[in-house]
N, C-alpha and C positions, 0 to 999 in steps of 0.2 A: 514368724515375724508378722505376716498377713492375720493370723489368726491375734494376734495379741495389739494389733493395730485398731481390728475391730475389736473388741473388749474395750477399747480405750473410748474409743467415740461412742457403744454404747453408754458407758459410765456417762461419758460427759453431757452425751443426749437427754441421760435421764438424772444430773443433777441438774440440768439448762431447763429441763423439765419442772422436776419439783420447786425449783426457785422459782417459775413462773407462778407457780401454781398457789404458791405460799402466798407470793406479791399479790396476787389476785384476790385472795380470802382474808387480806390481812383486816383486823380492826380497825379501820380506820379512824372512826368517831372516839374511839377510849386514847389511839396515837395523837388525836390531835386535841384531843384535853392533855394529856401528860405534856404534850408541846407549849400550849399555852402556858398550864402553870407553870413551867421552868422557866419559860419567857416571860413569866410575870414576877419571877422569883429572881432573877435576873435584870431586867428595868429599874425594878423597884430599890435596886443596890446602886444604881447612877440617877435616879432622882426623880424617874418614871413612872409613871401609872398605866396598868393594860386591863380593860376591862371587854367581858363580853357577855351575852347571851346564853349560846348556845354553839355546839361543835358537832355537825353531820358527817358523816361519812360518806365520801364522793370515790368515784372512778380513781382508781389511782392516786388516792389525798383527802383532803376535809375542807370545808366549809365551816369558819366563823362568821356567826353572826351577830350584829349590832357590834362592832368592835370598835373600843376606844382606846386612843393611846394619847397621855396628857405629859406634857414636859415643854420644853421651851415653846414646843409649838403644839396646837391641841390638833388629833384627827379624829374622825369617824368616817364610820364607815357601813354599809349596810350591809354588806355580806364581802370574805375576803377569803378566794380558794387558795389553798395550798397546793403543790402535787410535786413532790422527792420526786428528783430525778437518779435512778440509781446509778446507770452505768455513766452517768457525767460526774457523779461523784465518786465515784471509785477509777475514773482517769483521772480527772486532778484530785483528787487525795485529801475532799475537802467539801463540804455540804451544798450541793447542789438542790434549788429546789426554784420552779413556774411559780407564778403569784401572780393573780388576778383578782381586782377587784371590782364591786359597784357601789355606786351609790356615797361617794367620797366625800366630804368636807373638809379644809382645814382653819384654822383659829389663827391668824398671827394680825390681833388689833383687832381685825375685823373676820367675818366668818365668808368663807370664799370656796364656790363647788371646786371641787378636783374632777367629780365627773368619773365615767370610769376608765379602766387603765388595765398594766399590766408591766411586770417588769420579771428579768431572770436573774435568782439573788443568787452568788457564791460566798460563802462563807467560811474563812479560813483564819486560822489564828492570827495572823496580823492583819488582815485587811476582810472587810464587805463589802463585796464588789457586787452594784447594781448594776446590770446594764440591761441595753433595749428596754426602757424606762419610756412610760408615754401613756398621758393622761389626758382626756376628752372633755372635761370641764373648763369654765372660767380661768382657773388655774391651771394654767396648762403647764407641762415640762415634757420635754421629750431630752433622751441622749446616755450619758450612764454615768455614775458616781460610783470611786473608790472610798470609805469610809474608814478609821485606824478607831475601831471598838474600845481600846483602851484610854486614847486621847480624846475620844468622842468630836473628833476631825474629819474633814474633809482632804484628803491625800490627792486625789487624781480625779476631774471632771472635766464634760466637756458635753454641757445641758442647758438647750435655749428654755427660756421662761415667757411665758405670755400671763401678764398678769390683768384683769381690771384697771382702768383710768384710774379710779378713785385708790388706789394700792400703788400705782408704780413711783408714785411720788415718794412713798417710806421706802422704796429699793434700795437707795442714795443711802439712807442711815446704814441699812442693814447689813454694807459694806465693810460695816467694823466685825462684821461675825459671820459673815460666808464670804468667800470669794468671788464675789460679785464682777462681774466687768459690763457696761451698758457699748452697743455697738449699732451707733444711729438711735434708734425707736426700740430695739431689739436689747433684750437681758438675755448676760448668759450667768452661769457657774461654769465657770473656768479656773483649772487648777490643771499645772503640768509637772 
């Protein structure tokens, strides 16, 4: 029994092993080209554009660079890391990945910094769940968004916005297509 208990934990020591080892040496610059193009292969079927540079290979993930993503609202971006989270993905059952970026812009009328940021995406066939969301520019957002990828909807937030003077004034229209709620001086994306 003792003898076959140890057999057991060596095995597991050394597939715990080589799966480190694998994660460690994987491709990361060729994963995160295949990533993009399916992601652009994918956008581009709901009315998107995703353009970029260039895809480095970083510590556990990839680096795009110059990234642009054009649809109701335009962004860029100057460099935007990725990094899969494996074992949060294989507890919830569902794509797990860190996302940070620099150097942000966004386009809605007027061109306004985002600044940089960072947010933890979950992704799962009915919902894409952002949270701890939080950006250092002009446009600020801090907080987390549910998103329904099919309806291309807003399901569940709860994310203050700091916008520019000269912008907060179109907030009030843009009521008809986000879930806007204003609270005093303060904008949020509220949905429950």
């Amino acid at each position: 029994m003792k003898r076959s208990l140890i057999n057991t934990l060596k095995i597991l020591l050394f597939i715990a092993g080589f799966g480190a080892a694998v994660w460690y040496f994987l491709p990361w610059a060729e994963i995160g080209r295949f990533a993009m193009s399916t992601a652009s292969s994918r956008l581009s079927s709901r009315g998107m554009r995703i353009g970029w540079s260039d895809v480095s290979g970083e510590d556990e993930g990839f680096t795009v660079h110059n990234l642009t993503i054009n649809g109701m609202a335009n962004f860029t971006f100057s460099s935007v890391t990725l990094r899969p989270q494996i074992l949060s993905s294989i507890l919830s059952l569902s794509a797990v990945c860190d996302i940070s970026f620099r150097g942000g812009n966004i386009q809605l009328g007027q061109v306004m910094n985002i600044g940089d940021g960072r947010v933890l995406l979950t992704a799962g066939r009915e919902e894409v769940l952002l949270e701890n969301l939080r950006t250092t520019g002009e446009f600020g957002i801090s907080g987390y968004m549910s998103v329904n990828p099919s309806a291309m909807r807003i399901v569940r937030a709860n994310a203050r916005l700091n916008v520019p003077d000269s912008f907060a004034q179109n907030l009030g229209m843009l009521r008809n297509f986000l879930p806007l709620v204003q609270d005093g001086d303060t904008w949020y994306i509220r949905r429950n």
